[in-house]
C-alpha positions in Angstrom: 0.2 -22.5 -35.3 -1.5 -23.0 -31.6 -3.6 -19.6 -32.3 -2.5 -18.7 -28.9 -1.2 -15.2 -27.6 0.7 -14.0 -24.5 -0.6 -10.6 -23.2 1.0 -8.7 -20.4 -1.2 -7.4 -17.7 -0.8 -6.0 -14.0 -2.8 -7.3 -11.1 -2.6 -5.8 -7.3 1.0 -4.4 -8.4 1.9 -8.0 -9.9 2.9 -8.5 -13.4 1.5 -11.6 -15.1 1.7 -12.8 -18.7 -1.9 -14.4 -19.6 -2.3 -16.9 -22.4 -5.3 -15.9 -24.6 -7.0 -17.6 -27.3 -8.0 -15.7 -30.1 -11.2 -14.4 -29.1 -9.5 -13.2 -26.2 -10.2 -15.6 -23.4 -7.5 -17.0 -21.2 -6.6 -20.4 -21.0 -3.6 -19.8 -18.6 -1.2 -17.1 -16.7 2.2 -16.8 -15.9 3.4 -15.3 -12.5 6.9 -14.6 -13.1 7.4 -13.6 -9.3 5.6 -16.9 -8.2 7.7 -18.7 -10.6 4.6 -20.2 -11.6 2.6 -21.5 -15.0 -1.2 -21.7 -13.8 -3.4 -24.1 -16.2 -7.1 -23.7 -17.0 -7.1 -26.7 -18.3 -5.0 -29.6 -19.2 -5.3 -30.3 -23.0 -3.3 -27.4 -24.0 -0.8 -27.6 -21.6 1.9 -27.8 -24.3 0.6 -25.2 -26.4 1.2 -23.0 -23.7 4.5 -23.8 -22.6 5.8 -23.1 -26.3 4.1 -19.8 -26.7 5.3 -18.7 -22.9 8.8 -20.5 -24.0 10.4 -16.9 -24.8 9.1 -15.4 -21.4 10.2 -18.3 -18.9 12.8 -17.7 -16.4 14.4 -20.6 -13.7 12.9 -22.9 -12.4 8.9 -22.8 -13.3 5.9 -24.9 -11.9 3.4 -25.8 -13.6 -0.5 -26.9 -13.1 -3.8 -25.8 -12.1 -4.1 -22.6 -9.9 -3.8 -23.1 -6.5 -6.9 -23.2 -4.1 -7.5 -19.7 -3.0 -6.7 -19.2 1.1 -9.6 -18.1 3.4 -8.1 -14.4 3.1 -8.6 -14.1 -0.8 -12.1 -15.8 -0.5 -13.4 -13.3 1.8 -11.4 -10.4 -0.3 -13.8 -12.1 -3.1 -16.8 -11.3 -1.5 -16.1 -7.6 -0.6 -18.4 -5.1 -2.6 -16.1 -2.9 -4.7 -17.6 0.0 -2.7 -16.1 -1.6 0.7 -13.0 -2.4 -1.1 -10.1 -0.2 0.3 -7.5 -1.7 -1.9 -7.9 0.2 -5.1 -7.1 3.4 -3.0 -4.6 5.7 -4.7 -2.0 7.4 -2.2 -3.5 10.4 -1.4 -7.1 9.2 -2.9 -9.0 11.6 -0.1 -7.1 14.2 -1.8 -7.8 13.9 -5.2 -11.5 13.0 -4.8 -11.4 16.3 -3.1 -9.1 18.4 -5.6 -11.4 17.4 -8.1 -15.1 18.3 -6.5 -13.4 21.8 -5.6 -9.7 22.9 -7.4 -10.1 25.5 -6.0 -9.4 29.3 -7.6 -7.4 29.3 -10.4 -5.1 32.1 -9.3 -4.2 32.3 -5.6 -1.8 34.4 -3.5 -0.5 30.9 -1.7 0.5 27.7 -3.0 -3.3 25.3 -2.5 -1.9 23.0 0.5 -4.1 20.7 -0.3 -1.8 19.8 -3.3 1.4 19.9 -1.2 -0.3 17.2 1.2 -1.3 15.2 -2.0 2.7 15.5 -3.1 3.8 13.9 0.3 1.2 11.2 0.5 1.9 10.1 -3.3 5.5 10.3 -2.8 5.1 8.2 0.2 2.9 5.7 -0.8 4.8 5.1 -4.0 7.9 4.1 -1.3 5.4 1.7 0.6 4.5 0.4 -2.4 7.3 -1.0 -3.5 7.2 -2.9 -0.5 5.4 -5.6 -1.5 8.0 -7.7 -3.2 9.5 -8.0 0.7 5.9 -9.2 1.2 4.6 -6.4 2.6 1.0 -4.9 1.5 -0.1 -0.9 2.1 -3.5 0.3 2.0 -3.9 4.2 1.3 -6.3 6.8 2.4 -8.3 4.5 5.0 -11.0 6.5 6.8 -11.6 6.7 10.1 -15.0 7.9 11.5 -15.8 11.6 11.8 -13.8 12.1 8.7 -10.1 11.5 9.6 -8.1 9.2 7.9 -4.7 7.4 7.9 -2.6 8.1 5.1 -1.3 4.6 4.8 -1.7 1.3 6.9 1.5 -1.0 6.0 1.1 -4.2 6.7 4.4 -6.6 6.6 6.6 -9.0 8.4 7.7 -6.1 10.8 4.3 -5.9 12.2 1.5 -3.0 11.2 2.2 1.2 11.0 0.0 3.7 10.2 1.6 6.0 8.5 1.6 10.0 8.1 3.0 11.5 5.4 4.0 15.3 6.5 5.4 17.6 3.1 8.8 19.0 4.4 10.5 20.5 1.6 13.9 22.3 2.3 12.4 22.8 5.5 13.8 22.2 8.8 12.0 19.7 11.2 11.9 19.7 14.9 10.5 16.5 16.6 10.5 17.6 20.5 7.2 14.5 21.8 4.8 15.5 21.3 5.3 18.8 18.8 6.4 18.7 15.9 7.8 22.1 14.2 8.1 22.6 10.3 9.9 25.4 9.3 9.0 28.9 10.7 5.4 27.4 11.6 4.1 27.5 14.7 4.7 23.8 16.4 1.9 21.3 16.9 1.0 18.3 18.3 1.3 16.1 15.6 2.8 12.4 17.6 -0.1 12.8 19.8 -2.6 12.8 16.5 -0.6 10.0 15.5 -0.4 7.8 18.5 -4.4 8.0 18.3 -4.6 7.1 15.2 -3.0 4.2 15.7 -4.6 3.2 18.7 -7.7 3.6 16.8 -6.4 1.4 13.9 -5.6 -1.3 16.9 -8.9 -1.7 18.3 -10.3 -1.9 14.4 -7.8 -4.9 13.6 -7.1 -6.3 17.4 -3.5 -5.8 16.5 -0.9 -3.5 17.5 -0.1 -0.9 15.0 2.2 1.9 15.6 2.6 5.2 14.4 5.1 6.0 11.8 5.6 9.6 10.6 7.4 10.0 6.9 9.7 13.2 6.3 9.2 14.5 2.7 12.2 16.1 1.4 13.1 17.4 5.0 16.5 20.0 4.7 17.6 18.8 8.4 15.5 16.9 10.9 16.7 17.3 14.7 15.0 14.7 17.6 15.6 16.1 20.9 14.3 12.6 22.7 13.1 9.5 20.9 9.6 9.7 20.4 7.5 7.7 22.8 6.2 4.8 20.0 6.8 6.6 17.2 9.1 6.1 14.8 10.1 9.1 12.2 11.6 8.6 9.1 13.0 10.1 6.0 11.1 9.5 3.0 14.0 7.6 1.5 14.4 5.5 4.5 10.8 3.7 3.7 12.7 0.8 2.1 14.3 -0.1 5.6 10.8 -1.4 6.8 11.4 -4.6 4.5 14.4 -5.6 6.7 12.2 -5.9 9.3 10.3 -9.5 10.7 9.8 -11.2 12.9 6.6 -10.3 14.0 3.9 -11.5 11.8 3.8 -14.5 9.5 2.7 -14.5 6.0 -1.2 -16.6 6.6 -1.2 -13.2 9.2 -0.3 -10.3 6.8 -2.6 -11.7 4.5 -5.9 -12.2 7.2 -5.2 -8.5 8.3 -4.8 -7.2 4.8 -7.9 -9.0 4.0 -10.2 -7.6 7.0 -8.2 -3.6 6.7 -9.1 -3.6 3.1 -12.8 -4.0 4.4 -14.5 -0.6 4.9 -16.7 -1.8 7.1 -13.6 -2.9 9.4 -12.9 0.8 10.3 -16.9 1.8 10.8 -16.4 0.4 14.4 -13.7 2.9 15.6 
C-alpha cells in the first residue's frame, strides 16, 4: 500500500485529479485536458502512476510541472482584491441584491434580478468557452461606476459583451436603438461601442462590442450594426470557430493584465 489518494478538485474551470498523501498534502496532479501527470518530486514517481492508473486516458506526459509563463507570474502577484477573475456573471448584481433585496412584495418583477438572469445565462455560455481556448472575465468595472458585463478574450480577438434579458419579447436593432418589446427604444449600440472603446484604450487592443439576446421571441436588424455584432444567446458557442487574430502567448498576456483591477482605473 503506497498510502496515496487521488482527490478531484476544480481550478479556473479545469478539472484536476491531485495525488495526496495521507496527511493531505500533494505530491502530484493530473490535468486530464493537458494530458499531463505533473511530479513534485521524483521518488514516488511510480507510486503515482499506479494510484492515477484507473484515471489515465491516451497518451499522458509525465514530469515536473512546467515553468510558469510571464502571464501566470504576474497573475501570481495580483492581490486577491485586484483580482478580476473570481468574478461571478453578474457579480455587480448579486453584491448589490444582497446589500439591498429590495421589498419583499412588489407590484413589478425587481429588474435588477432579470438583468442578473441575462448576465448568468450568458456568462455560463462564455464560459464554456474556454476549452476553444478562450477566457471571460465577468462584471469588470469601469470608472464612474459602469461596468462590462463580460470581456471575452479568445483566438477571435477581444468583445465586451452586454447581456440584454429578452424573454418572449420582440427585439428591434435599428443602429443605434435598440427596442425591447413595447418599451420605449434606446440607444443601447452607442453605450456599447463606448464601452468598448474604453476597454481598448485600457488593454491597447481592439475590442468590439458584442450584444447577447436572452431568450429573444423574434429579433429583426434593419441594417447591420456599425461594429457590433448581435447575437442570440445560443449562438455564443459560434465565437470558438473564430481565429485568426490573436495567438495563445497573446490571449494569455491580455487575460493576465484585464484580470488586473488596476488595468481599468485608467479609463
Amino acid at each position: 500500500m503506497s498510502g496515496l489518494r487521488v482527490v478531484p478538485a476544480y481550478r479556473h474551470g479545469r478539472e484536476r485529479l491531485y495525488v495526496c498523501r495521507e496527511d493531505g498534502s500533494s505530491v502530484a496532479w493530473y490535468d486530464r485536458e493537458a494530458g499531463r501527470v505533473n511530479l513534485l518530486g521524483e521518488g514516488r514517481r511510480d507510486e503515482v502512476l499506479h494510484a492515477l492508473k484507473p484515471f489515465l486516458t491516451g497518451q499522458v506526459t509525465v514530469g515536473p510541472p512546467p515553468v510558469p509563463t510571464p502571464a501566470e507570474l504576474a497573475r501570481l502577484t495580483l492581490h486577491p482584491d485586484d483580482d478580476l477573475a473570481p468574478n461571478r456573471p453578474g457579480e455587480a448584481l448579486l453584491v448589490a441584491l444582497e446589500r439591498d433585496p429590495g421589498p419583499a412584495r412588489r407590484l413589478r418583477p425587481d429588474p435588477r434580478r432579470r438583468a442578473l438572469t441575462a448576465e448568468q445565462a450568458v456568462g455560463q455560455g462564455l464560459d464554456r468557452l474556454e476549452g476553444a481556448g478562450w477566457h471571460t472575465l465577468h462584471s469588470v468595472p469601469l470608472p464612474g461606476g459602469d461596468r462590462i458585463h463580460h470581456l471575452a478574450i479568445g483566438p477571435g480577438g477581444l468583445f465586451a459583451v452586454h447581456a440584454l434579458y429578452a424573454r418572449k419579447a420582440r427585439v428591434l436593432v435599428a443602429d443605434p436603438m435598440v427596442t425591447l418589446g413595447r418599451r420605449e427604444a434606446e440607444p443601447l449600440l452607442r453605450r456599447l461601442r463606448a464601452d468598448a472603446d474604453r476597454a481598448s484604450y485600457a488593454l491597447t487592443a481592439e475590442v468590439r462590442p458584442l450584444l447577447a439576446l436572452v431568450e429573444p421571441a423574434e429579433v429583426t436588424v434593419t441594417a447591420q450594426p456599425r461594429g457590433v455584432r448581435v447575437l442570440r444567446e445560443g449562438e455564443l458557442a459560434g465565437l470558438a470557430r473564430l481565429g485568426g487574430v490573436l495567438k495563445p502567448a497573446d490571449v494569455e498576456a491580455l487575460h493576465g493584465m484585464a484580470r488586473d483591477r488596476n488595468t481599468w482605473r485608467r479609463v
